[in-house]
ROLODREN-885486 format. One record per residue: residue number from 1; chain; x, y, z of N, C-alpha, C, O, CB in turn; residue in one letter. Coordinates in nm, 3 decimals, decimal comma. Last residue first. Glycine has a CB too. Layout:
resi|chain|nc1|nc2|nc3|cac1|cac2|cac3|cc1|cc2|cc3|oc1|oc2|oc3|cbc1|cbc2|cbc3|resn
NUM|A|X|Y|Z|X|Y|Z|X|Y|Z|X|Y|Z|X|Y|Z|A .
...
REM end
This chain:
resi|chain|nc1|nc2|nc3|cac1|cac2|cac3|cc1|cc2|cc3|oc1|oc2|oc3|cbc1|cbc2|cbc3|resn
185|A|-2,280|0,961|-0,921|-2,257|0,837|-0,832|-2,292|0,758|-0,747|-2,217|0,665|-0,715|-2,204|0,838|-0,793|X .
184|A|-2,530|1,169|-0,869|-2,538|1,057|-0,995|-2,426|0,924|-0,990|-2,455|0,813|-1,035|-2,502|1,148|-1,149|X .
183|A|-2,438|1,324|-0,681|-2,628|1,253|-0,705|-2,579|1,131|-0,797|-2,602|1,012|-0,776|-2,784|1,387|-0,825|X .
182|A|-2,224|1,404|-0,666|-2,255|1,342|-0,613|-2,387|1,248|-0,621|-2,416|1,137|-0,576|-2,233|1,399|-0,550|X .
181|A|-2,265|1,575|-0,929|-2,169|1,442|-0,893|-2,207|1,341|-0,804|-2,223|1,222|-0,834|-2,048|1,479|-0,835|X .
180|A|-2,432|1,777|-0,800|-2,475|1,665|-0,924|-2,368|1,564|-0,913|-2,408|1,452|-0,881|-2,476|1,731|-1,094|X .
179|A|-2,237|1,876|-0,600|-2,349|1,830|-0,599|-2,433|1,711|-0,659|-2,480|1,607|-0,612|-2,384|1,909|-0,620|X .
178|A|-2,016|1,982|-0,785|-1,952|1,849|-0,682|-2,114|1,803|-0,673|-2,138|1,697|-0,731|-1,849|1,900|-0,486|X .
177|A|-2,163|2,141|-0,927|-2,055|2,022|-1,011|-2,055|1,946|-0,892|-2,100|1,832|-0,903|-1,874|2,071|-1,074|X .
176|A|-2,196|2,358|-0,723|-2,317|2,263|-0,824|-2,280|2,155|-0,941|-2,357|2,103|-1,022|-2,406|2,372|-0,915|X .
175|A|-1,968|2,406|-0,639|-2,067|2,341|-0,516|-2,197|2,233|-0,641|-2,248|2,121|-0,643|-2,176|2,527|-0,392|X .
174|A|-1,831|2,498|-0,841|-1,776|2,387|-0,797|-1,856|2,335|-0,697|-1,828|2,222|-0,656|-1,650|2,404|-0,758|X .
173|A|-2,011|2,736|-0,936|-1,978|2,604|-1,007|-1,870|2,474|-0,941|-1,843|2,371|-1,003|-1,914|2,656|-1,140|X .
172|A|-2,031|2,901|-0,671|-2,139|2,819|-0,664|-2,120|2,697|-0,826|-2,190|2,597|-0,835|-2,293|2,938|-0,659|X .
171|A|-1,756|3,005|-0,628|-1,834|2,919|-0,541|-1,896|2,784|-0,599|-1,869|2,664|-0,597|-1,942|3,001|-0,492|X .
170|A|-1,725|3,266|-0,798|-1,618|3,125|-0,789|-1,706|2,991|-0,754|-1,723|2,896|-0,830|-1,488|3,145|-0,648|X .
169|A|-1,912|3,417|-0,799|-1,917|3,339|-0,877|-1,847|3,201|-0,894|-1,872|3,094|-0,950|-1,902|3,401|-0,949|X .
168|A|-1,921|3,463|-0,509|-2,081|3,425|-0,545|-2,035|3,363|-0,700|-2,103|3,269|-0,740|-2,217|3,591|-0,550|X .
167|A|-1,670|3,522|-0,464|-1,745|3,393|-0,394|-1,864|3,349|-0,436|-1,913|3,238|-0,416|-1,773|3,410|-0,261|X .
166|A|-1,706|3,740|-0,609|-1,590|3,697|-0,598|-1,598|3,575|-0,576|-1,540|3,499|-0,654|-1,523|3,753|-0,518|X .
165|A|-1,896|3,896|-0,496|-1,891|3,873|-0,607|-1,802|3,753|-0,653|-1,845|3,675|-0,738|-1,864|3,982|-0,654|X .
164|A|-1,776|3,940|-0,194|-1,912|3,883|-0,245|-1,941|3,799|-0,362|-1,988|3,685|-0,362|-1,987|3,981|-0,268|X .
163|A|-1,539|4,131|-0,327|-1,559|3,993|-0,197|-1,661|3,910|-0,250|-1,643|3,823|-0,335|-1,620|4,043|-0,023|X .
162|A|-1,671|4,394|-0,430|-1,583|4,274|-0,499|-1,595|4,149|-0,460|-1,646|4,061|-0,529|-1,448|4,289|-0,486|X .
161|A|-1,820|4,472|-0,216|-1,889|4,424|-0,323|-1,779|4,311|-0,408|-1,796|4,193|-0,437|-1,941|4,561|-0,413|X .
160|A|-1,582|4,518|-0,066|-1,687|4,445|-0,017|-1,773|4,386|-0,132|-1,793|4,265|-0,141|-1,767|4,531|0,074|X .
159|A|-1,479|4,721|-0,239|-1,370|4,604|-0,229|-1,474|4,486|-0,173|-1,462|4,372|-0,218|-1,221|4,644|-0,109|X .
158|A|-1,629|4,897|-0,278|-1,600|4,805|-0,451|-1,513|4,684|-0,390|-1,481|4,582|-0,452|-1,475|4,915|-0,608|X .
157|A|-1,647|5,018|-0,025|-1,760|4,924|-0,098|-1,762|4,878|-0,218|-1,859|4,826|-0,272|-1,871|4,975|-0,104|X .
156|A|-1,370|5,093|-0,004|-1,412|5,046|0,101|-1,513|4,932|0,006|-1,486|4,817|-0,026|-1,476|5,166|0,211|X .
155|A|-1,394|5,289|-0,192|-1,289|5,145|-0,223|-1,367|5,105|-0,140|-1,470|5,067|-0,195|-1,111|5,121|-0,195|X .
154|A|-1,585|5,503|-0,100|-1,595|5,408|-0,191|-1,534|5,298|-0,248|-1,587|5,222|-0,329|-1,607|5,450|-0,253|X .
153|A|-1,497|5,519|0,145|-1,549|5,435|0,191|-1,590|5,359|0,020|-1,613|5,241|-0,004|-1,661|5,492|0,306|X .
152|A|-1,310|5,736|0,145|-1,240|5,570|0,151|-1,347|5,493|0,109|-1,318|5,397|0,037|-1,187|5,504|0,312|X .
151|A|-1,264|6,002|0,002|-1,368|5,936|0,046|-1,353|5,808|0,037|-1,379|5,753|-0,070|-1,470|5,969|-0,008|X .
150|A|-1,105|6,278|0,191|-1,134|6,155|0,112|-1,197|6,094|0,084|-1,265|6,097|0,187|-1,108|6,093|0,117|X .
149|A|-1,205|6,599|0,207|-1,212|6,448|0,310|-1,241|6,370|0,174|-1,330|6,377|0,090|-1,367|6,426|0,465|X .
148|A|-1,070|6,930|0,272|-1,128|6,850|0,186|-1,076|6,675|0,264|-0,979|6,640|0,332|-1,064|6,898|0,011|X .
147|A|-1,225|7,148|0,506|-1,140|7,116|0,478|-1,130|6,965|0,342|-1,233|6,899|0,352|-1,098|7,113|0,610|X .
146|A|-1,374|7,396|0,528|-1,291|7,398|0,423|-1,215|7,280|0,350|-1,166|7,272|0,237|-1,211|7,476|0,460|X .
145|A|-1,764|7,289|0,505|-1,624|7,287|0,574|-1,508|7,366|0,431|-1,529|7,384|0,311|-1,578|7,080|0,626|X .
144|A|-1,964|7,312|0,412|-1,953|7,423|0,437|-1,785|7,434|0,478|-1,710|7,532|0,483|-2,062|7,458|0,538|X .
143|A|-2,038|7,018|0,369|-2,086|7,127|0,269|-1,997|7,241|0,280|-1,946|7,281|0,175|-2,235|7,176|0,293|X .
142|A|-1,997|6,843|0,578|-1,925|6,891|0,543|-1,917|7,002|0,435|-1,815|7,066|0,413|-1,880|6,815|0,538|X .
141|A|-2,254|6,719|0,589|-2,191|6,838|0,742|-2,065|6,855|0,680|-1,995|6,904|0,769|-2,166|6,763|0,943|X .
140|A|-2,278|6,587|0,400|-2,406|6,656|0,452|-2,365|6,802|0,560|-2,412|6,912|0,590|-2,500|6,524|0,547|X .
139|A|-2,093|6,436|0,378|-2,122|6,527|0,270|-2,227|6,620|0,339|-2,234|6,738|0,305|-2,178|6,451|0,131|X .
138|A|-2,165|6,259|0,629|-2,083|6,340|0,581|-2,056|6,440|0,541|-2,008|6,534|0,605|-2,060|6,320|0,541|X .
137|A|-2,406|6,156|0,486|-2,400|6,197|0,653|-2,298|6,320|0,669|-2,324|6,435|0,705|-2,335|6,056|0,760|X .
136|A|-2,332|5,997|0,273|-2,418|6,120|0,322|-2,452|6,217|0,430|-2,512|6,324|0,439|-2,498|6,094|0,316|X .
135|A|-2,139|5,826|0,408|-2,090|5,869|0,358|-2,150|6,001|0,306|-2,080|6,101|0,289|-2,056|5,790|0,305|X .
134|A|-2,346|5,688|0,588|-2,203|5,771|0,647|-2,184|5,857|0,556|-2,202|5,974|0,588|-2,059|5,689|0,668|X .
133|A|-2,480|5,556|0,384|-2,538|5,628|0,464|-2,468|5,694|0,548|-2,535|5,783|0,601|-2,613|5,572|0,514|X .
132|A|-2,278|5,407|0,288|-2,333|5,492|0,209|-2,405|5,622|0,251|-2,406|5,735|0,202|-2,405|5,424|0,148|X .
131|A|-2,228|5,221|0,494|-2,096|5,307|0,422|-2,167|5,428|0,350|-2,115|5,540|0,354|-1,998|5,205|0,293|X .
130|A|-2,450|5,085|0,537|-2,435|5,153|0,658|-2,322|5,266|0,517|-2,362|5,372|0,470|-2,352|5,038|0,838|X .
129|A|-2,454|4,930|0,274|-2,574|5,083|0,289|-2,515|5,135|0,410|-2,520|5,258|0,406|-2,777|5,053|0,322|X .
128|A|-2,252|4,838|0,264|-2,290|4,894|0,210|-2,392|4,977|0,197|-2,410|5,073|0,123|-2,279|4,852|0,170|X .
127|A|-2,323|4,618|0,501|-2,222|4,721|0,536|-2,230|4,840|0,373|-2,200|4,953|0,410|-2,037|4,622|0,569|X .
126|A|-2,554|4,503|0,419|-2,586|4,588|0,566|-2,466|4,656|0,548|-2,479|4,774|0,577|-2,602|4,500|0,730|X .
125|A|-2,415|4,344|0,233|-2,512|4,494|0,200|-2,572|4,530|0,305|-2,665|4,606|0,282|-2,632|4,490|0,092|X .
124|A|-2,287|4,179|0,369|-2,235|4,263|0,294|-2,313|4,379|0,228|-2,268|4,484|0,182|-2,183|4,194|0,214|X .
123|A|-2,488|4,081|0,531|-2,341|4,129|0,623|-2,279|4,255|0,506|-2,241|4,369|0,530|-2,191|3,956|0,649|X .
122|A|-2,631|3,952|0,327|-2,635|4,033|0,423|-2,611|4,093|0,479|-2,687|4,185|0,507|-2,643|4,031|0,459|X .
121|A|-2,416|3,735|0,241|-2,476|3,858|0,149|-2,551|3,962|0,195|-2,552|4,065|0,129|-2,559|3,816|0,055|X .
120|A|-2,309|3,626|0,397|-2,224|3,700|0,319|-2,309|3,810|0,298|-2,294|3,930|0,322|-2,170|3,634|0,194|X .
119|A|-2,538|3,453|0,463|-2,470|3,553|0,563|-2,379|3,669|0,559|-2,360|3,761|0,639|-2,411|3,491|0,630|X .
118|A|-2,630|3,339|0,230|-2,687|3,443|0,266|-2,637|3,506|0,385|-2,689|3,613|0,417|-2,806|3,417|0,273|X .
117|A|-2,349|3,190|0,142|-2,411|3,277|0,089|-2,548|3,389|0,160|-2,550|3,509|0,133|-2,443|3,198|-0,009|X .
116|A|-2,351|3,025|0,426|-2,224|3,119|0,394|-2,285|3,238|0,254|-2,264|3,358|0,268|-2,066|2,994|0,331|X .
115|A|-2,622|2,866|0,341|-2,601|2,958|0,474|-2,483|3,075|0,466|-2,507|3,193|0,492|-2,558|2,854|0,602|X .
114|A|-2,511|2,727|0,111|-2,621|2,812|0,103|-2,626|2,907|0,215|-2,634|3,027|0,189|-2,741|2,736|0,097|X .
113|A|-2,238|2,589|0,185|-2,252|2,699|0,039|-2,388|2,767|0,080|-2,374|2,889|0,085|-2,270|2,607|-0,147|X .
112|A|-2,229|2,422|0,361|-2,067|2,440|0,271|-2,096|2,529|0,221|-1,999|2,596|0,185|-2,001|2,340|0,161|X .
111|A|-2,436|2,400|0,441|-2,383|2,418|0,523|-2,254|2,495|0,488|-2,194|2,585|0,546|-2,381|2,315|0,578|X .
110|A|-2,589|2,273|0,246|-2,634|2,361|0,309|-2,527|2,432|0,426|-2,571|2,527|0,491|-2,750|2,304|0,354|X .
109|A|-2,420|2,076|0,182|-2,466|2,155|0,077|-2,533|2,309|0,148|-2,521|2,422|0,102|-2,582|2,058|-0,010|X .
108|A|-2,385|1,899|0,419|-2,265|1,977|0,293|-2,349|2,067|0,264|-2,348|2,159|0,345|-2,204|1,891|0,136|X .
107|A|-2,697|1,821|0,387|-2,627|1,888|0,504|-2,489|1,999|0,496|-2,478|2,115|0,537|-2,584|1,769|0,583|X .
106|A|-2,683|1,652|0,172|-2,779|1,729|0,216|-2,714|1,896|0,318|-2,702|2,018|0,303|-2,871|1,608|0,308|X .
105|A|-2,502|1,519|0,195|-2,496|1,581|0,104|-2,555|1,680|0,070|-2,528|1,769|-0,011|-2,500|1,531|0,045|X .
104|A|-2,568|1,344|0,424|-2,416|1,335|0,409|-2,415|1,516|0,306|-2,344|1,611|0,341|-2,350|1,141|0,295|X .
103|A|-2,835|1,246|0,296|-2,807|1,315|0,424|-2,713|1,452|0,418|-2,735|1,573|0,413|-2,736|1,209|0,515|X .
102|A|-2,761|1,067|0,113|-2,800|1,194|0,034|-2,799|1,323|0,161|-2,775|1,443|0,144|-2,976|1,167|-0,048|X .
101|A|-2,571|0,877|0,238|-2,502|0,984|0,194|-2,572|1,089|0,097|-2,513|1,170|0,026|-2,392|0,931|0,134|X .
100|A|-2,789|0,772|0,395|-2,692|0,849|0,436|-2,616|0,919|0,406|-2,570|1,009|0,476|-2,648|0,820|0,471|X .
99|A|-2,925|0,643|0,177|-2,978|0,721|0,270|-2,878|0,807|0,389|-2,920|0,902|0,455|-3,069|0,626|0,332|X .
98|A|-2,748|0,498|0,057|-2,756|0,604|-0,040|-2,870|0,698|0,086|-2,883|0,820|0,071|-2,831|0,543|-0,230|X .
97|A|-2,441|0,326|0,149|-2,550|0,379|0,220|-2,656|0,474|0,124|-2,596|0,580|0,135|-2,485|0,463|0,340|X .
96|A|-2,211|0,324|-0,013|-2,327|0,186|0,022|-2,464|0,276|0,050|-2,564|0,285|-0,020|-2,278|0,066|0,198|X .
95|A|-2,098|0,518|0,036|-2,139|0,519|-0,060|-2,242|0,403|-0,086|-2,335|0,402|-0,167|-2,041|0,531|-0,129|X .
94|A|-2,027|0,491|0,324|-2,083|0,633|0,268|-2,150|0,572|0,111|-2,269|0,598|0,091|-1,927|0,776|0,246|X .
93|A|-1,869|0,275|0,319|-1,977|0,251|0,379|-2,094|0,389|0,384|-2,208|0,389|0,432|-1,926|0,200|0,513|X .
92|A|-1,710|0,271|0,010|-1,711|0,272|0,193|-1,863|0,282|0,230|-1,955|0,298|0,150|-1,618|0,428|0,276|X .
91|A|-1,579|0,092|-0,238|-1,686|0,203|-0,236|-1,711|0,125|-0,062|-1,723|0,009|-0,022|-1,846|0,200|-0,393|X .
90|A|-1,225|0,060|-0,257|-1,301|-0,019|-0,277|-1,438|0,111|-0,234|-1,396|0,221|-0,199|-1,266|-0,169|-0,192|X .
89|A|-0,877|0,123|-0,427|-0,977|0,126|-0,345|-1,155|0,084|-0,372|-1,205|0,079|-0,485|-0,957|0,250|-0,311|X .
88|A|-0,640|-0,191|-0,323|-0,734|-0,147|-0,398|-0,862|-0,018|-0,359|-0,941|-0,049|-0,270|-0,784|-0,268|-0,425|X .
87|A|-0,455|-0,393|-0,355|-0,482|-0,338|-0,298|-0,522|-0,212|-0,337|-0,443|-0,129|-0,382|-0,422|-0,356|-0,239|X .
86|A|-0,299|-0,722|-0,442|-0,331|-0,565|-0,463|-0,398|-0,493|-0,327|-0,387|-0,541|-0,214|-0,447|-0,549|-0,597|X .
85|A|-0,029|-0,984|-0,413|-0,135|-0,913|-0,356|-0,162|-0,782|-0,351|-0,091|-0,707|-0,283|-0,138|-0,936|-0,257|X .
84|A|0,054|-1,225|-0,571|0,059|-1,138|-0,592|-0,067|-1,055|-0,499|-0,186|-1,073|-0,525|0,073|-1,147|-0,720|X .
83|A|0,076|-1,506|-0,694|0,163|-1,446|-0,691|0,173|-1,314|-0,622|0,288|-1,273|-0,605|0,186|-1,449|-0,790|X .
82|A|-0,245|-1,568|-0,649|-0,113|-1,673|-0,599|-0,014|-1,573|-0,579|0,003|-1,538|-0,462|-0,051|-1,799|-0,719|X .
81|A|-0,379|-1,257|-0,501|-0,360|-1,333|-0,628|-0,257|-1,422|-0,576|-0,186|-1,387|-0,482|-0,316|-1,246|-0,764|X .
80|A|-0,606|-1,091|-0,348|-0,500|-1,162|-0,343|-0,519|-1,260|-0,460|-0,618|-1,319|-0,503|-0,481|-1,222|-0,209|X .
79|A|-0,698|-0,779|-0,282|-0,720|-0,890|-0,355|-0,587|-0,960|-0,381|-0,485|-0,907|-0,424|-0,792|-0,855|-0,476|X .
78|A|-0,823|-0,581|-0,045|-0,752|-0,665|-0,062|-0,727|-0,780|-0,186|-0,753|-0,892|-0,144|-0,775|-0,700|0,030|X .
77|A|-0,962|-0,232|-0,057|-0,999|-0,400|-0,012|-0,847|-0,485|-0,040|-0,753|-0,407|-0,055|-1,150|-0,484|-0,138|X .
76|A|-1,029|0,001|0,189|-0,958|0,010|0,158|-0,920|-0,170|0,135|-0,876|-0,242|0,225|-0,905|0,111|0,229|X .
75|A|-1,318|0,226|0,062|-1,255|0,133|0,183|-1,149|0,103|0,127|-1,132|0,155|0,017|-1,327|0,001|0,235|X .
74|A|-1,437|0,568|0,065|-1,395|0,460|0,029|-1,333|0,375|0,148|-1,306|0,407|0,264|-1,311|0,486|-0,073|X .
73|A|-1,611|0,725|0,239|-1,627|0,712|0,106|-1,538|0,611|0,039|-1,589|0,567|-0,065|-1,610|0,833|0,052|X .
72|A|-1,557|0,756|0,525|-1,618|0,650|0,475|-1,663|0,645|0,331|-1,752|0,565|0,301|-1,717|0,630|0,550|X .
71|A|-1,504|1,003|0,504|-1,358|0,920|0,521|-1,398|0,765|0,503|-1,321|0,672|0,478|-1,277|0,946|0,693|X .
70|A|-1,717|1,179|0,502|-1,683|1,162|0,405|-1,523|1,059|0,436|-1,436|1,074|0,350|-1,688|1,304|0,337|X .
69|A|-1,791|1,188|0,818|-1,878|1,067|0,694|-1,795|1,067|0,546|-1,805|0,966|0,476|-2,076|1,132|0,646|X .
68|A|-1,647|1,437|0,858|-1,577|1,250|0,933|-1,643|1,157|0,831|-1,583|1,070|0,769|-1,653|1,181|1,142|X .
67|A|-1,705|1,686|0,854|-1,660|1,601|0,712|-1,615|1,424|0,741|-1,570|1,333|0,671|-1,499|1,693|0,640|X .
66|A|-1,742|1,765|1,117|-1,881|1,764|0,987|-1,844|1,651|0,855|-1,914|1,572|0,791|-1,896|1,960|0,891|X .
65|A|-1,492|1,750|1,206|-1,600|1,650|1,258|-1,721|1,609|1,183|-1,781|1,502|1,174|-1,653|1,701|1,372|X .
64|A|-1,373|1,952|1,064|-1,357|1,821|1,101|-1,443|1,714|1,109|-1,459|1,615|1,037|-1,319|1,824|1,192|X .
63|A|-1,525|2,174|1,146|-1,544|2,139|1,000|-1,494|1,997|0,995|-1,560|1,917|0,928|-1,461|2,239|0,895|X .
62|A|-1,484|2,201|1,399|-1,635|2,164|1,319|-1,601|2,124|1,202|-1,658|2,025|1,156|-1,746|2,283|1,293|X .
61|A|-1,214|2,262|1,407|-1,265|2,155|1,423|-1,415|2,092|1,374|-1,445|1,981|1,330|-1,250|2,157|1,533|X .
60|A|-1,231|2,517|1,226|-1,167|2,374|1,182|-1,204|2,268|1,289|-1,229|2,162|1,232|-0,994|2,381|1,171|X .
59|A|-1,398|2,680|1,437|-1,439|2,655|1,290|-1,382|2,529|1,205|-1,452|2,456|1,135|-1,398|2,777|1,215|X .
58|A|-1,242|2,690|1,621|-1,309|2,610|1,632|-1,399|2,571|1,523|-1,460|2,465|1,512|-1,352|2,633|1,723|X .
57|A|-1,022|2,818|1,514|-0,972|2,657|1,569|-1,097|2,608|1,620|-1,093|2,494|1,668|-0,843|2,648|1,703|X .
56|A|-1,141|3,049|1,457|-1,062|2,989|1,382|-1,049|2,846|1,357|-1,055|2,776|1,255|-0,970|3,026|1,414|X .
55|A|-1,245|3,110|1,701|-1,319|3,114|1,635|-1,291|3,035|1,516|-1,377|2,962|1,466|-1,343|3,221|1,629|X .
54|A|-0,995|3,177|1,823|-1,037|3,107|1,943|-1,193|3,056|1,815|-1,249|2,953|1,853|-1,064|3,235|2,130|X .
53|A|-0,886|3,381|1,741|-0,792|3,248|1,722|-0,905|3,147|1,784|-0,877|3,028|1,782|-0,618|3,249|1,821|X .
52|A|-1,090|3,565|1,732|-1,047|3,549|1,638|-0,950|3,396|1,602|-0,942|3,329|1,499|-0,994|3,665|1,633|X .
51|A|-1,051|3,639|2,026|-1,216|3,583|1,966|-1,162|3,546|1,859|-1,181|3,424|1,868|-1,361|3,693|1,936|X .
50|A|-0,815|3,735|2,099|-0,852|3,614|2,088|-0,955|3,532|2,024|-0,957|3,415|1,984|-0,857|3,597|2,170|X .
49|A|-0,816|3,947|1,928|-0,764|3,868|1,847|-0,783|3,727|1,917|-0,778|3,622|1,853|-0,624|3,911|1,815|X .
48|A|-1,184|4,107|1,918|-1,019|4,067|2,025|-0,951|3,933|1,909|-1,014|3,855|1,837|-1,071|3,964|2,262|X .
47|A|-1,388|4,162|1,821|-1,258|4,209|1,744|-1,186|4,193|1,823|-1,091|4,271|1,819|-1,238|4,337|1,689|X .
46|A|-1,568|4,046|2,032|-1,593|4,036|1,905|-1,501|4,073|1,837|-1,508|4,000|1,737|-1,687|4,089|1,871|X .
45|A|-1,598|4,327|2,211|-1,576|4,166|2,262|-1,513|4,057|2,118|-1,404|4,001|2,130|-1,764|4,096|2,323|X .
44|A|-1,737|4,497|2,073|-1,581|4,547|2,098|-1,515|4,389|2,148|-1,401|4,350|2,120|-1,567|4,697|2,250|X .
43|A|-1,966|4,551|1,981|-1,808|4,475|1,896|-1,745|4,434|1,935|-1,677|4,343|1,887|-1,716|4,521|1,838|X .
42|A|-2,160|4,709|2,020|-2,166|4,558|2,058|-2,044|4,472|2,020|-2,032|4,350|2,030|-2,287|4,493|1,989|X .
41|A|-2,086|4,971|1,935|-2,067|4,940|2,066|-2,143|4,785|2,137|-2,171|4,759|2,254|-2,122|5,072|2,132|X .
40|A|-2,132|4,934|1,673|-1,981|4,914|1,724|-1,972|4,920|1,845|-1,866|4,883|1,895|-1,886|5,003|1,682|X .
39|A|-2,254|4,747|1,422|-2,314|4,761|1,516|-2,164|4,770|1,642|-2,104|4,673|1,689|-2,435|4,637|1,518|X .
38|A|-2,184|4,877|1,175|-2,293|4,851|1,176|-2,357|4,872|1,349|-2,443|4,948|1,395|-2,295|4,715|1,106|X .
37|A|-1,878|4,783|1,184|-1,938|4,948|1,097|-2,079|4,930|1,148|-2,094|5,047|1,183|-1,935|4,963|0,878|X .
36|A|-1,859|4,549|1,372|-1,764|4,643|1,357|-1,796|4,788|1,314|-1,759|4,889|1,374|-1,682|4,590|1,276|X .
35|A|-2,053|4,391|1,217|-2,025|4,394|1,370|-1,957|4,551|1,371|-2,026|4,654|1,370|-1,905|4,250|1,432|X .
34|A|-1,917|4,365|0,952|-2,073|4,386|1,007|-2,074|4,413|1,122|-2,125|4,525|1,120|-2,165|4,279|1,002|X .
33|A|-1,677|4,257|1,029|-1,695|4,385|1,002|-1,815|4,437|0,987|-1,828|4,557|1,009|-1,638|4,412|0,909|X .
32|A|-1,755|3,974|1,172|-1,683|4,066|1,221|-1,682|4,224|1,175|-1,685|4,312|1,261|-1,573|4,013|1,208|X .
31|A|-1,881|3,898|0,942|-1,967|3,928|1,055|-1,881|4,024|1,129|-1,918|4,140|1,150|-2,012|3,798|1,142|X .
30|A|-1,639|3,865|0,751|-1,775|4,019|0,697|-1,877|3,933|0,835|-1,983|3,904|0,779|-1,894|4,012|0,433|X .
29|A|-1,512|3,658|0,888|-1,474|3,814|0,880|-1,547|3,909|0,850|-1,540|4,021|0,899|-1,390|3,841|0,805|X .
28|A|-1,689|3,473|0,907|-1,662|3,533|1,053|-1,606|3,699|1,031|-1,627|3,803|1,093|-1,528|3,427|1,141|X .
27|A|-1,672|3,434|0,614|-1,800|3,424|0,675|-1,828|3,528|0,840|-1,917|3,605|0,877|-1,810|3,248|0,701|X .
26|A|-1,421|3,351|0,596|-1,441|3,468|0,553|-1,585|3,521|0,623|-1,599|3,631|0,675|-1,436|3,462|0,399|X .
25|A|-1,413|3,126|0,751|-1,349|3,235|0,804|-1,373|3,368|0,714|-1,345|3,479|0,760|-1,203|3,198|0,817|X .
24|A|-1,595|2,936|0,607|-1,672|3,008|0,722|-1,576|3,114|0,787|-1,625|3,191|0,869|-1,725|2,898|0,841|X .
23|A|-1,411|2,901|0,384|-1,547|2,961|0,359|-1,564|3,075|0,457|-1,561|3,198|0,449|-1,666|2,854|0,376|X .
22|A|-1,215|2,760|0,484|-1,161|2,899|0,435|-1,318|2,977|0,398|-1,328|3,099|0,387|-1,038|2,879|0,275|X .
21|A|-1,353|2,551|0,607|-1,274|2,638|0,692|-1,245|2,787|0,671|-1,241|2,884|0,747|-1,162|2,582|0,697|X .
20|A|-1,398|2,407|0,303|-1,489|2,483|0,388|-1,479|2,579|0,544|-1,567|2,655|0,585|-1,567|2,387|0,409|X .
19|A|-1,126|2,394|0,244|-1,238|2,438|0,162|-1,312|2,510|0,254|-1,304|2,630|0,284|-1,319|2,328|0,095|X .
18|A|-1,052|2,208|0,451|-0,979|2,348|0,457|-1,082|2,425|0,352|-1,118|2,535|0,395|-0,795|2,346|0,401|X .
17|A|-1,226|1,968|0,428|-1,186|2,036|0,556|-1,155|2,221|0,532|-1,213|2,319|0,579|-1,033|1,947|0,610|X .
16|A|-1,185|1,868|0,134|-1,320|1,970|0,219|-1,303|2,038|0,289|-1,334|2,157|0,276|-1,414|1,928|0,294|X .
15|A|-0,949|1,809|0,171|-0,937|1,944|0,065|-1,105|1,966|0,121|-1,141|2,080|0,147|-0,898|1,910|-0,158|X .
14|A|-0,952|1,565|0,352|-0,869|1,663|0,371|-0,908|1,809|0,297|-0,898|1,914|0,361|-0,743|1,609|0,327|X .
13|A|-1,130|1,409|0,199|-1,180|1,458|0,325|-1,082|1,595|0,340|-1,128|1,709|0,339|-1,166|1,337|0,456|X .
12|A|-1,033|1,380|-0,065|-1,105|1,416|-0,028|-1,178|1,501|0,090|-1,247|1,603|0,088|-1,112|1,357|-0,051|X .
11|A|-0,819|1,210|0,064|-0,768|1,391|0,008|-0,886|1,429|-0,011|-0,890|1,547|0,024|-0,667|1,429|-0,149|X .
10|A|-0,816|0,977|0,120|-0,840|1,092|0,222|-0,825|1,237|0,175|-0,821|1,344|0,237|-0,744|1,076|0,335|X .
9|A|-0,744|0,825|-0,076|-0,888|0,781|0,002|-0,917|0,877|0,096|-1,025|0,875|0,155|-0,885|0,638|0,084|X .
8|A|-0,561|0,896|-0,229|-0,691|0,903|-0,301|-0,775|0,900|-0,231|-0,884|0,947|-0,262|-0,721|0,820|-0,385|X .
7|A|-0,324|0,864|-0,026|-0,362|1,017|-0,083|-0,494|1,008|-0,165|-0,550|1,117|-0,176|-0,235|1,083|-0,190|X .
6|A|-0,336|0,600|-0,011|-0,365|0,707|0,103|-0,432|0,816|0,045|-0,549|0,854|0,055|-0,236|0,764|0,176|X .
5|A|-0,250|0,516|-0,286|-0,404|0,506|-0,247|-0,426|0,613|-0,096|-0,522|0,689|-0,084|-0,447|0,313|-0,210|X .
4|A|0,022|0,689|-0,264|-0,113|0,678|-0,396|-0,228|0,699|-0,345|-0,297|0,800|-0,337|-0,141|0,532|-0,474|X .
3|A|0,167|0,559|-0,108|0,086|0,673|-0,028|0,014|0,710|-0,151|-0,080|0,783|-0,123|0,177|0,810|0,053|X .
2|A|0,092|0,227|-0,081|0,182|0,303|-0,132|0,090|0,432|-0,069|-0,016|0,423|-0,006|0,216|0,282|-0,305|X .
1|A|0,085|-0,118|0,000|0,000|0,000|0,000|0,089|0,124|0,000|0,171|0,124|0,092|-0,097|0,000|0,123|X .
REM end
């Protein structure tokens, strides 16, 4: 048994893990800055770098634990020949199961992609209108001033909007490829 088959029967599990880790940390970050422009004297607990390490490592463990059914996607069989013994991978007790792994897929799906999309997308146009509505606010009391004020907030909201965009297109062809895949194996 060579690290070939290792690497076929767990890289799966492995490339979910961090996949979806790297989701829900962006997920924590536009809550965190939702938090942050939106709502700032509830924040302040909330932008400690511990909350941050402490949110991180628990996001990878969930994600761990969420992805454990997928390590039962394959087994690992034996076939012995006079001369000669393979080793092989074989369909795990995930893929036997088709009531468990529409579950299995069910759950992914909602979890890996639909929830992270509407939290994004919320977070991200609550902070786009809060930016906008500053940014009138502003203009508003500054009419008269001399002094002249940058206006960050429009990078600020091409870079948020970018984000979004960014995930909303990357995302959803590798969630709706892996999906159907999954259905039809």
């Amino acid at each position: 048994m060579g690290p070939r088959l290792y690497t076929r029967m767990y890289s799966s599990y492995v490339l979910n893990v961090f996949i979806n880790t790297s989701t829900w940390l962006n997920v924590i970050m536009a809550v965190g800055r939702y938090n942050a422009i939106c709502r700032p004297m509830q924040s302040s607990r909330l932008l400690s770098a511990k909350w941050v390490r402490v949110s991180a490592v628990f996001i990878l463990l969930a994600w761990m634990l969420l992805m454990l059914p997928k390590l039962g996607t394959y087994t690992i069989a034996t076939v012995r020949c006079p001369d000669v013994t393979y080793y092989i991978l074989d369909e795990g007790y995930l893929v036997r199961n088709r009531a468990l792994h529409r579950s299995v897929n069910a759950v992914w799906a909602i979890l890996a992609y639909f929830v992270p999309v509407v939290i994004l997308g919320f977070c991200y146009a609550q902070l786009v209108y809060a930016l906008r509505q500053s940014r009138r606010r502003l203009d508003h009391c500054v009419i008269n001033s001399k002094f002249v004020i940058m206006h960050v907030d429009s990078r600020i909201t091409s870079i948020v909007i970018a984000n979004l965009t960014m995930f909303a297109i990357l995302v959803p062809p590798y969630e709706i490829l892996s999906f159907f895949y999954r259905r039809v194996s």
